[in-house]
Every structure is written in C-alpha cells, then in structure tokens.
C-alpha positions as CSV (number, residue, x, y, z in Angstrom):
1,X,11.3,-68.7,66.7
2,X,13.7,-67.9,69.8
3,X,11.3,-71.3,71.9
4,X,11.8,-73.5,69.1
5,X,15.5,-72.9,69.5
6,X,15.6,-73.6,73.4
7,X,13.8,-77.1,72.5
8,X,16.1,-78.2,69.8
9,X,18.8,-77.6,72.2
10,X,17.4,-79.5,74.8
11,X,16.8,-82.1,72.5
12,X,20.3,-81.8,72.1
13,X,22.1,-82.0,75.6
14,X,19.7,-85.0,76.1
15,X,21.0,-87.1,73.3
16,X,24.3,-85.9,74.4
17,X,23.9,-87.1,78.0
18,X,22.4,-90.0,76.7
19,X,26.1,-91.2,75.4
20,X,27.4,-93.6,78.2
21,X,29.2,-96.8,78.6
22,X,27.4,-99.9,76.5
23,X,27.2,-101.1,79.9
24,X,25.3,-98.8,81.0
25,X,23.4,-98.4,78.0
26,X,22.1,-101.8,78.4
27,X,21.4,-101.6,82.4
28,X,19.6,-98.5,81.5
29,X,17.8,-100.0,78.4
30,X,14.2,-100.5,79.0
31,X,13.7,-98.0,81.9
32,X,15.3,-95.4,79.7
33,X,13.1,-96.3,76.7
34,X,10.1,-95.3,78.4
35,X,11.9,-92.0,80.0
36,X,13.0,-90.8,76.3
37,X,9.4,-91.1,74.5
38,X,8.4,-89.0,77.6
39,X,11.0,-86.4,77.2
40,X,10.0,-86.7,73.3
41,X,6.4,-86.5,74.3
42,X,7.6,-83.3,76.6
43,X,9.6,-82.0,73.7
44,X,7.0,-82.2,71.1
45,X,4.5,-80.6,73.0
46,X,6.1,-77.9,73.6
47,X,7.1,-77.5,69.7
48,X,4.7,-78.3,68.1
49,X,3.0,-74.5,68.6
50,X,6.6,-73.0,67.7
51,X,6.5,-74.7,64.8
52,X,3.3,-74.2,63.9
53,X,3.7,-70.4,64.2
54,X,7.2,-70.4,62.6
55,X,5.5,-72.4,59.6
56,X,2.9,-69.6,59.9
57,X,5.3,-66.6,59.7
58,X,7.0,-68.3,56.9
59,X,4.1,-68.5,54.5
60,X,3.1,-64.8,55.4
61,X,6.5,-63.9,55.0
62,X,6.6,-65.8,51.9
63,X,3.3,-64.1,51.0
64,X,4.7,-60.6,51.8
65,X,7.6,-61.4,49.5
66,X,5.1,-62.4,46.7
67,X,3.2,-59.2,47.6
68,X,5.5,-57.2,47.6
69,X,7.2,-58.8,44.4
70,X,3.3,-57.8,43.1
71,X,3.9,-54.4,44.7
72,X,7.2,-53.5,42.9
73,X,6.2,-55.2,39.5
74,X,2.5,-53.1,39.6
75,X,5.3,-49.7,40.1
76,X,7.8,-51.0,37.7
77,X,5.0,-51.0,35.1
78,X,3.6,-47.4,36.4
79,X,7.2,-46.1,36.7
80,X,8.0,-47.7,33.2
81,X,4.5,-46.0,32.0
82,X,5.4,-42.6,33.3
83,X,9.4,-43.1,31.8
84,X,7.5,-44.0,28.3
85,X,5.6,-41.1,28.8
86,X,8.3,-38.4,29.4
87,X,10.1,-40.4,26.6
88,X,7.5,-39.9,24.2
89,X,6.9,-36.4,25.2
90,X,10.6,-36.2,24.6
91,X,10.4,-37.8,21.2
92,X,7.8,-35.7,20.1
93,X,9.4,-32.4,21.1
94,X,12.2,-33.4,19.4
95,X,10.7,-34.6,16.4
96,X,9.2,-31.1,16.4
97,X,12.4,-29.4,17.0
98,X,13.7,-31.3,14.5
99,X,11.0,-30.9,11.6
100,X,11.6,-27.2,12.4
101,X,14.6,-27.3,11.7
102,X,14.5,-29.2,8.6
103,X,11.5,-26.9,7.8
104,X,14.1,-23.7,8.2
105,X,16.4,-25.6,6.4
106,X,14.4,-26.4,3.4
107,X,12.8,-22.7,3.4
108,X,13.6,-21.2,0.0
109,X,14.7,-17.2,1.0
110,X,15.4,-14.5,-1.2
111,X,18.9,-13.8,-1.3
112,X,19.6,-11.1,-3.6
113,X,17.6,-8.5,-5.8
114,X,19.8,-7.6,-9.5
115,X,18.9,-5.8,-12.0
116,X,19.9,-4.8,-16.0
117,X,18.3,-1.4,-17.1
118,X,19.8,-1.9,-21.2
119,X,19.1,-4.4,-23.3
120,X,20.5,-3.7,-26.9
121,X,20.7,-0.1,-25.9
122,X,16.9,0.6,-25.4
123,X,15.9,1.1,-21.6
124,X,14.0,-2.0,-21.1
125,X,15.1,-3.4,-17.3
126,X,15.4,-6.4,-16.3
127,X,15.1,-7.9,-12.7
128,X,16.9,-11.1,-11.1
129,X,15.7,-12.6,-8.1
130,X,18.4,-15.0,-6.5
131,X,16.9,-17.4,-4.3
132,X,18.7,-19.8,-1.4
133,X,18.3,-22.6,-3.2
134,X,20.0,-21.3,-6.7
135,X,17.3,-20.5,-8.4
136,X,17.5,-17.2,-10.5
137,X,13.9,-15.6,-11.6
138,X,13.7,-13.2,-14.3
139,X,10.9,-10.3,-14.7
140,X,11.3,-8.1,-17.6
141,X,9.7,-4.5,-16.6
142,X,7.3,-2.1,-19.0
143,X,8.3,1.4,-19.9
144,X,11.4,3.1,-21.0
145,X,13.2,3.6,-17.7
146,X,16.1,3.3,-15.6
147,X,16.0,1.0,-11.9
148,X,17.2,4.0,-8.9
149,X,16.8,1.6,-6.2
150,X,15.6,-1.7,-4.0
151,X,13.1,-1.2,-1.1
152,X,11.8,-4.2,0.9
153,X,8.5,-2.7,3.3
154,X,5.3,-4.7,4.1
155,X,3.1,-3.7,1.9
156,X,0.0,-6.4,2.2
157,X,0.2,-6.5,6.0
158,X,1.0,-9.8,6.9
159,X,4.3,-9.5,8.6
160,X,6.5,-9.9,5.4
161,X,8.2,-7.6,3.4
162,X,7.7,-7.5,0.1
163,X,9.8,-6.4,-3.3
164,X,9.4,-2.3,-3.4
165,X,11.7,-1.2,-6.9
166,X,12.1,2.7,-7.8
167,X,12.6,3.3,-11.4
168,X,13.2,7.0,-13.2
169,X,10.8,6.7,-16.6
170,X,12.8,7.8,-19.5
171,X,11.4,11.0,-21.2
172,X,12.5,14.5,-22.5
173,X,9.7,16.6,-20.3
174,X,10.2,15.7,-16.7
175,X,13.1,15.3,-15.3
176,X,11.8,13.2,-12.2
177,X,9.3,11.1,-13.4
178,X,9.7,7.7,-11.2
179,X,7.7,4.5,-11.3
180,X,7.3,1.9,-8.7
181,X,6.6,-1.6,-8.7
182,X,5.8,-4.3,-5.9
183,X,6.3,-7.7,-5.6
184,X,5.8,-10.6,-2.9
185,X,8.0,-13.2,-2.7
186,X,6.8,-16.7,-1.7
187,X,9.2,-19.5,-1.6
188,X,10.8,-19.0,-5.4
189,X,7.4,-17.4,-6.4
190,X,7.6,-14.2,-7.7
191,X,3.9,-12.1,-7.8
192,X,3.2,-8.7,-8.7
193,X,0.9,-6.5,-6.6
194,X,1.4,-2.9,-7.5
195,X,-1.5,-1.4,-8.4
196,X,-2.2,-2.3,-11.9
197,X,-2.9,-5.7,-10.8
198,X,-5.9,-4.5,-8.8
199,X,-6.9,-0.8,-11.1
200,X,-6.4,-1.9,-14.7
201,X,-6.9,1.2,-15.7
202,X,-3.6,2.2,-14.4
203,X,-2.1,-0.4,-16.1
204,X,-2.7,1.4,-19.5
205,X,-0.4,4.7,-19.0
206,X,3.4,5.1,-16.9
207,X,2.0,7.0,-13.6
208,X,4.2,9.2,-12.2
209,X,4.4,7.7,-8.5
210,X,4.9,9.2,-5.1
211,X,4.3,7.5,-1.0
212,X,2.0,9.8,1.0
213,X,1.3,10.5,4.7
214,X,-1.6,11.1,6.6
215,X,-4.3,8.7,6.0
216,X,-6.4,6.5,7.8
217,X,-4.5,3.4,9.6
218,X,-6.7,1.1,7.3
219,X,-4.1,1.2,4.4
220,X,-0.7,-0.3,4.8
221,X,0.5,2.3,2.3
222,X,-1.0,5.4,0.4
223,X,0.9,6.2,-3.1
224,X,-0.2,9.2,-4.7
225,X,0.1,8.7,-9.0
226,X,-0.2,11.0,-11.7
227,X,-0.8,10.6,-15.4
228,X,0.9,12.7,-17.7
229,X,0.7,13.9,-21.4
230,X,2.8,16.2,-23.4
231,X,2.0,18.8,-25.7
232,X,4.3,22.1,-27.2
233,X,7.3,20.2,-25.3
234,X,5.6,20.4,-22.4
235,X,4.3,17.6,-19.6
236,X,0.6,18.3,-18.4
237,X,-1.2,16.4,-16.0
238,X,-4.0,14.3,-17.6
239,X,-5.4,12.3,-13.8
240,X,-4.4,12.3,-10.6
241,X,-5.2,9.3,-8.5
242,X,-4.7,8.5,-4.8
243,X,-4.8,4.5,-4.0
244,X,-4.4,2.9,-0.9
245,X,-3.3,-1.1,-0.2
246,X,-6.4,-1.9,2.5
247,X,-7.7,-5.5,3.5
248,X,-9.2,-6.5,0.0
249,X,-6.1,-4.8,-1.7
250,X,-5.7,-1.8,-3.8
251,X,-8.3,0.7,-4.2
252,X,-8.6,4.3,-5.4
253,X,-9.1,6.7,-2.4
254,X,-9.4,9.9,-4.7
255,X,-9.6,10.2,-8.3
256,X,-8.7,14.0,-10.2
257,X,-9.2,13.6,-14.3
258,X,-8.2,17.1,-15.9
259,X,-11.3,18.4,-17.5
260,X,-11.8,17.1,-21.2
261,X,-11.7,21.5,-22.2
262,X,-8.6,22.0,-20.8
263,X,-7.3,19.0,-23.1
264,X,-9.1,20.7,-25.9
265,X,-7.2,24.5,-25.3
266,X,-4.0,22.4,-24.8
267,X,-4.4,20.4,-28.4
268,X,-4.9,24.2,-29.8
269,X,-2.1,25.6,-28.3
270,X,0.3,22.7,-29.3
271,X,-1.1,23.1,-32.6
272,X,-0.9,27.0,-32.8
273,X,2.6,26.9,-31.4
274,X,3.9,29.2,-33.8
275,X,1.8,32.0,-33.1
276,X,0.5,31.6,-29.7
277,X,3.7,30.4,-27.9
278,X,6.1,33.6,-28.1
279,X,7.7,35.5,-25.2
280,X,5.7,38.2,-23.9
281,X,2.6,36.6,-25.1
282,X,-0.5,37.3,-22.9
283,X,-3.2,35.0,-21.7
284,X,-7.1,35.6,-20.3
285,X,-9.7,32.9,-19.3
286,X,-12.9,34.5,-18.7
287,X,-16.3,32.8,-18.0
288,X,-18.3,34.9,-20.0
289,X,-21.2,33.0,-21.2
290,X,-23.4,31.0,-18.6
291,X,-21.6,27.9,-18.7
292,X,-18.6,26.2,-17.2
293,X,-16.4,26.1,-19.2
294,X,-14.2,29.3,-19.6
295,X,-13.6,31.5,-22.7
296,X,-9.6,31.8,-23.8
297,X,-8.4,34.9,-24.8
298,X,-4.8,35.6,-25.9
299,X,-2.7,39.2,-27.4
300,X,-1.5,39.1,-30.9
301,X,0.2,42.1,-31.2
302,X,3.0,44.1,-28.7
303,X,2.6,47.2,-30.4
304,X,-1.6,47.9,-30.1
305,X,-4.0,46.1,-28.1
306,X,-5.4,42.9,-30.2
307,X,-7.2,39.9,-28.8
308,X,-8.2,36.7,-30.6
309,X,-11.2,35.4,-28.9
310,X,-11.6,31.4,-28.3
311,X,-14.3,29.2,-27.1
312,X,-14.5,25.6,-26.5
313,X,-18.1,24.2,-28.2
314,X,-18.7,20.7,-28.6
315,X,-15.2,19.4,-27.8
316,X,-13.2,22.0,-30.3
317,X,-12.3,24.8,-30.3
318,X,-13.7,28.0,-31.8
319,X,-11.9,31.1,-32.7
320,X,-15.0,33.7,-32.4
321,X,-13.0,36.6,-33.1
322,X,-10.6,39.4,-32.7
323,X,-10.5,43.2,-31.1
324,X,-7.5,45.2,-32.5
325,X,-7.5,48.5,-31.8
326,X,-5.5,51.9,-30.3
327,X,-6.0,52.7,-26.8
328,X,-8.5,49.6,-27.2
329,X,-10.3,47.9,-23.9
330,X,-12.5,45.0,-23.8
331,X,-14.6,44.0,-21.0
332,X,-17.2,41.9,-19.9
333,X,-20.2,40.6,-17.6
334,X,-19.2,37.2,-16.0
335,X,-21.8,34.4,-16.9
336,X,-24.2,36.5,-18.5
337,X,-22.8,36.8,-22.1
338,X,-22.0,40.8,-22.2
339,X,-19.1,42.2,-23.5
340,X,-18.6,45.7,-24.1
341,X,-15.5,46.5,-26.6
342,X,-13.9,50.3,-26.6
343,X,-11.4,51.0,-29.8
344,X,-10.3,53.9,-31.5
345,X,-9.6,54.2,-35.0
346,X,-7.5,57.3,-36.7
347,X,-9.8,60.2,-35.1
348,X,-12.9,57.8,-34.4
349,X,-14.0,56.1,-31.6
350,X,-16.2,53.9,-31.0
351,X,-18.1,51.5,-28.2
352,X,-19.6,47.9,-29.2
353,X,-21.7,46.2,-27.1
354,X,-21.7,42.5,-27.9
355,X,-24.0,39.3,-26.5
356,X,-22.1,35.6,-26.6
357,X,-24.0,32.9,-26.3
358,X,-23.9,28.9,-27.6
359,X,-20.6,30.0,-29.4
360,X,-21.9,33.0,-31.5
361,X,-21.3,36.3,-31.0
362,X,-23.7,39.0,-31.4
363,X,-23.4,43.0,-31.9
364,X,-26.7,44.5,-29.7
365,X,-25.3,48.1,-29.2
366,X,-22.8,50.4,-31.2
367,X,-21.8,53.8,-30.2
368,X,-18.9,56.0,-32.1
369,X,-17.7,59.7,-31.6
370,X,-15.9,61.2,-34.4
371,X,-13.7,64.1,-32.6
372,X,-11.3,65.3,-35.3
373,X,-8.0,66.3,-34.3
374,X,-8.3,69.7,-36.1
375,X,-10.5,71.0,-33.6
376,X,-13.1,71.5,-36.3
377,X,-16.2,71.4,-34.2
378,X,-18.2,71.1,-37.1
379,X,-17.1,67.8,-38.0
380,X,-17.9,66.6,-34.3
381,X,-20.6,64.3,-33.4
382,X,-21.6,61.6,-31.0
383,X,-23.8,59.3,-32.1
384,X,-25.6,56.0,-30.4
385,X,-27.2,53.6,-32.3
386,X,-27.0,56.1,-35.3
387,X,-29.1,58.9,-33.0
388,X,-26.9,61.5,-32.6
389,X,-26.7,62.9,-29.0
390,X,-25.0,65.3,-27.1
391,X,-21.8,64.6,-25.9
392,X,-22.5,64.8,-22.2
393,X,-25.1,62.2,-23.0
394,X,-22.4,60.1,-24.8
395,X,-20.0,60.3,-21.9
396,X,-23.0,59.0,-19.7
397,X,-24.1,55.9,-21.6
398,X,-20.6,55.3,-22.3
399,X,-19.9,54.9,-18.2
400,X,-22.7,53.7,-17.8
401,X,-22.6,50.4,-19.8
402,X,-18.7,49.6,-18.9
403,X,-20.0,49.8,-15.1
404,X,-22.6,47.1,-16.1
405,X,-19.1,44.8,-16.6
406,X,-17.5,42.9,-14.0
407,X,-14.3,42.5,-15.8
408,X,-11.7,43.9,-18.0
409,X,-9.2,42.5,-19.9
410,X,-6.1,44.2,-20.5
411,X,-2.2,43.9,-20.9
412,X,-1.7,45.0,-17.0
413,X,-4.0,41.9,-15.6
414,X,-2.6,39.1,-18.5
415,X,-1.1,35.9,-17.4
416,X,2.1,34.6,-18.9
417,X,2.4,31.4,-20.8
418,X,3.7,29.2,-18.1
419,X,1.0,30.9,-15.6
420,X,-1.7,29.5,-18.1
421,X,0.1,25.7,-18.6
422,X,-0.5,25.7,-14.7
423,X,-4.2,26.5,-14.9
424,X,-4.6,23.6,-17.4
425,X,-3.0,21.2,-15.0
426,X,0.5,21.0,-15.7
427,X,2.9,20.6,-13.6
C-alpha cells in the first residue's frame, strides 16, 4: 500500500515538472515523448505488483468482511436460539406460575362448618357447609341429639383434614352419651366416612363413641364404641366394638357382644321390677350346674332368709324354686349340680340335699331332727333318710355333706342391685 503511494507521487512531480513554457514544450517535444513512455514504463513496473497485492488484500479483506458478516449472522442465529430458549423457558415457568395460581384461585375451600340441632322442636341436627365459592351444602344427621362441637383431624391419611363433629345423643339413661361423625371434603363434595359407611352393622344402633390411645401406628385413628340398651330405667351395655381407620379403611380391631343370658336375666328383671328391684334387695350368681351359664339367685324377704332360685334354659328364664326358712343356709358344689339346703321350721330342722341338672331340680338326700323346746327327750330324734340315728351320727353326716360344698349363699356375701347391673354389662 505505502509503494503504490510513493509511485503515484512520483507520477505526480513528473507531470508537474513537465509544465513549462509552449516553447519549450515544443523544443522538447519528440525527445520528451520517448523519455515519458520510459518513465511510464519505469512507473508501471514498479506498480503493477503494488497493485496487484493491494487488489489482493482488498478481496481478502472483502472476503473477511463477508466472513465475518457469515460469522456474526451464524452467532446472531445461536445467540437468538439461546435468547428463544431462555424465553421459552421463561414462558413456560410463567405459564406454570400462572396456571397455579389460577389453579389456587379457582380451588373451591371450606369456609365455614354451621349447624341447627331443632327442627320443629325435635332434636334432628342439621349441618351447613359454606364453601369459597358460595355454595351452602346441607346434611341432615340421624339420632335424637344435640351438635357439642367441630373438629378438623386427618383421619384417612392423606395430608388433609377432614370434618370430625361431636354430638351428645338425646336420652333419659346416660347423661354422656356422644356420637361422632366424619366427613371429607373435596372441592364442594361432601362424603361421609365414619364408620358406618365401612361396618354396616354399626350403622343399625346410636354407638356410644370415644378416641383411644395406644395402638399400632397402622391406624390413623382408634375410636372405641359401645352399644347400649335400656331396661328397669337403666342403660346396659349390649357390644362393645374397637375400630381402627387403616389403609383399606375402617375395620373392627376388637369386638365384645354381652352374652345373649345376661340379656335374658336383664328382660326378667325389667319385667319383675316390682318385686326384685327394692332397696336392700340381695343378689347371688352361682355356677352350679356344669355349664356356663350361671344360676341367679335373689332374697325375698328381710325378716327370714328366702331365696327364689332362677336359671336360664333355652333362652328364658326359669324360676326352679324357693328356700324360706329360720336360721336357713343354702349351699352348693360349683359345676357339679349339688346343693345342700339347712332350714328350720318351729322346733324342726331339717337338711336337704338337692341335684340340678338341665333345669330340674332333684331331692337325693333329706335329713331332719325334731329337738323340742320342752326339753322332752322323749320326743327327740334324728333321723336320715327316715333311719333314725344317733345324734352324734347326725351331727357327723350333717358336717360332713356341707363340707362337700364349695359355696354358701347367705345375706353376709349378697351383692347389691347396682353390683349385679355391673356384672351384666352395664355401665
């Protein structure tokens, strides 16, 4: 570049010195006509190359330019890629922020739990569930019964609390009788899940219902219910259930049903109020046959010893008999069917040996003295099975058959009313 310079300027001066007089010019005319295509001869030589090489740096510079126009374009597009990328990354994140949002915003929530326990002055509650988006379900409850309270606990597991709602049933026995109910709330979906909905059996009676501790981690929540009856005035429990909400849902973890004789002595009680309900009334159940089901005894009388004698056969109740007597005692051998009854009567005494079996009773033995109180010995005698015997022998068969009993039953070992209710499985 910097030689092809130097010969334009030397060009230059010589067209410059070349400017003379016209004289001159034309002195100088042909000789300097041959001395200037020399100098151009001189001056293309040496310019050609320059040119030639500037020519040469042009195009690569021109080519550089296009290349690098190729260059930038190429990271324009990977620049512009990249940008579109973040930008759709940054779309889609927003989108999703966005969606969330809406997602929250259209999420239906439970807002407010209400409730109405009268409905034309019977018991019969009512619940509301108020919702975000106004809605206002109703569920009408079963039982007689009053609402106490609003819990909200997970019961199913899953991270979301559900609908937990106390209620005190309405009766005259039991003063704390409560109920609960669940429910799980989904949108504006309302869906019971106590434990009916998994046991129908315990749909069919009001269960008297508690939460309990210290079972396995597998259930969510243990509830402890009861069933109750009522007989004489009086609540008895009929079954008492333990359930558990595990992974398929509710399931019994321990089932208690009263035994159907218990029911049986309860029905005759309630139906013999009258004369077997009375204060200071006395109580005995005694297994005396072989079975499992226990005999009921009960006093009649304050004033002497009397005992009516009950068995349960078949589902009902037998009255077998009764031993009234002064200075009476009864007793008996436990599972074997022996009973052995001592009573006096005016200045006679006498001992009966008795077998029980399948609901009869049966006399085996009978024994009497007759000591009269005049002191006449000649009206004295003891007698056993109609042989009279001495009275030393008396006195011995006499102790020796009571200490063949395991039992006694007598006013000082009775049980009180309430004490037998409790036996029978009231509470």
């Amino acid at each position: 570049m910097t030689k092809a310079l130097i010969c334009e300027a030397a060009a230059l001066f010589w067209l410059f010195c070349m400017k003379d007089t016209e004289k001159d010019r034309c002195f100088m005319k042909r000789k300097s006509l041959k001395i200037r295509q020399g100098v151009l001869a001189f001056i293309l030589f040496f310019s050609l190359p320059v040119l030639s090489a500037c020519k040469s740096n042009a195009e690569e510079m021109v080519f550089r330019g296009e290349n690098h126009e190729n260059i930038k374009s190429a990271g324009m597009e990977e620049a512009e890629g990249r940008i579109g990328t973040e930008e759709v990354k940054e779309k889609s994140g927003a989108e999703e922020i966005q969606q969330n949002m809406e997602n929250s915003t259209n999420q239906v929530l439970l807002t407010e739990v209400t409730w109405e326990d009268m409905n034309d002055g019977v018991y019969e509650p009512f619940l509301h569930f108020s919702f975000s988006n106004g809605n206002i379900v109703d569920k009408e409850l079963p039982y007689l019964s009053i609402v106490k309270g609003i819990e909200y606990k997970d019961i199913t597991g899953d991270g979301e609390e559900e609908v937990v709602v106390y209620r005190e049933f309405v009766n005259t026995a039991h003063d704390d009788y409560i109920l609960m109910d669940f429910f799980k709330i989904e949108d504006d979906t309302i869906t019971e899940i106590s434990p009916s909905a998994d046991i129908p059996e315990l749909a069919e009676v009001a269960y008297d219902t508690e939460i309990v501790n210290g079972f396995s981690d597998e259930y969510t929540i243990v509830l402890k219910m009861e069933s109750c009856g009522k007989t004489v005035g009086v609540l008895y429990t009929d079954t008492i259930m333990t359930v558990g909400y595990g992974r398929e849902g509710w399931e019994v973890i321990q089932q208690q049903k009263i035994p159907d004789w218990k029911l049986v002595y309860l029905d005759y009680l309630a139906g013999n109020a009258d004369v077997v309900i009375e204060d200071g009334r006395l109580f005995w159940l005694a297994y005396v046959d072989g079975d499992e089901i226990p005999e009921l005894f009960f006093n009649t009388d304050d004033t002497q010893f009397a005992v009516s004698f009950l068995t349960c056969e078949n589902g009902e109740v037998k009255e077998v008999g009764d031993f009234t007597g002064q200075k009476a005692a009864l007793w008996y051998r436990e599972k074997e069917g022996n009973l052995l009854y001592f009573n006096t009567v005016a200045e006679n005494s006498a001992l009966t040996a008795y077998y029980f079996q399948n609901g009869e009773l049966e006399e085996i033995t009978r024994a009497y003295a007759n000591m009269p109180s005049a002191g006449d010995e000649t009206l004295e005698g003891w007698y056993w099975e109609e042989e009279e015997v001495s009275r030393e022998e008396y006195e011995e068969r006499s102790d020796a058959e009571t200490a063949r009993m395991t039992h006694k039953i007598e006013y000082e070992n009775g049980i009180s009313f309430d004490e037998l209710w409790s036996i029978l499985g009231c509470p």
